[in-house]
Each structure stands twice: as structure tokens, then as C-alpha cells.
N, C-alpha and C positions, 0 to 999 in steps of 0.2 A: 195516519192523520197528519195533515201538515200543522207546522205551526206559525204559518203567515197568517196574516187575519186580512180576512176575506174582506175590501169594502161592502158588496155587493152588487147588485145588479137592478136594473130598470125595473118598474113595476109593469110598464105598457096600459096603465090608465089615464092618461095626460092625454088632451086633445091640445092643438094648438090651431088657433085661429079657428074653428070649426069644421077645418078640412080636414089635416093630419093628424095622425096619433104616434105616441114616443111607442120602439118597438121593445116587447116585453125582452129581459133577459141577457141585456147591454150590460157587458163589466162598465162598471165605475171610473174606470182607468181609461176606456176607450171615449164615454160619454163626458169624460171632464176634456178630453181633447178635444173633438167636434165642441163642445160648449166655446173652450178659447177660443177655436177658429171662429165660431158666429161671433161670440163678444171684439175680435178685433176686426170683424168687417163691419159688424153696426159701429163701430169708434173710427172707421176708416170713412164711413159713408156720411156719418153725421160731422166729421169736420168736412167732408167737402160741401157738404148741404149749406150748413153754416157760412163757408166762407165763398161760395159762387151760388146761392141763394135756389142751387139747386134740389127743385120739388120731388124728382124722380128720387133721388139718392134719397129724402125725404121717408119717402113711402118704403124702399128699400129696407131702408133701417128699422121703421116700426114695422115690417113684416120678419126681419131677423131678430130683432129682439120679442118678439112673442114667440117665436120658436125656439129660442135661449130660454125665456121662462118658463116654457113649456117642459123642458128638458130638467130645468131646474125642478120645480114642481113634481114632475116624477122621479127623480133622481131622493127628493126626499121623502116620498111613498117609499119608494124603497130601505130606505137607510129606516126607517119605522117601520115596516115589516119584518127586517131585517132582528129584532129586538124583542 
């Protein structure tokens, strides 16, 4: 028995936007990475939306940050399952 302590892993209950679903059984470690990646392209999309009044980059963003909270949202089914 190891004695690293486990984060855990996805639950794969989380729908995102009504399309997608987070996939069950994701280490913690790998799911916090994809999470930064979305969180710094919605932060890359919404300062240029902002500053060149660009719509697309707009929609961009609020389609990557529902799939960030999506990710979020299952990431803590899991960490309470986990318990």
C-alpha cells in the first residue's frame, strides 16, 4: 500500500453545456492541467474580446468557461465521493 494520498479521480457525472460529459475516472493531476489550459484561453480570449470588441472571441470564452466549470463541478463529485 502506497503512502501517497490519492487526489482522486473524475466522477463523469457533469454535463457541460448539454452536449458534453466530463469523462469518468480522470486523475486529478491530469484534470487540474486541462482545467489551466481552458482557464488561460478563456483569459486570453476575453482580453482580446475586450479590447478589439471582438464577438466571436466573446462566445469562445463563454463556451470554454462552461467547460471549465463543468470540469470543476465534477472534479468536486469526486473529491466527495472520494470521503
Amino acid at each position: 500500500m502506497s503512502d501517497e494520498p490519492r487526489l482522486g479521480v473524475t466522477q463523469g457525472n457533469t454535463t457541460c453545456l448539454e452536449l458534453f460529459r466530463i469523462q469518468p475516472g480522470i486523475p486529478f493531476e491530469h484534470a487540474f492541467s486541462e482545467l489551466s489550459v481552458l482557464l488561460g484561453c478563456v483569459r486570453h480570449l476575453t482580453t482580446e474580446a475586450e479590447m478589439e470588441g471582438d464577438l466571436l472571441a466573446g462566445s469562445a470564452a463563454r463556451i470554454l468557461s462552461g467547460l471549465a466549470k463543468g470540469l470543476i463541478d465534477d472534479m468536486e463529485l469526486g473529491m466527495s465521493h472520494g470521503k
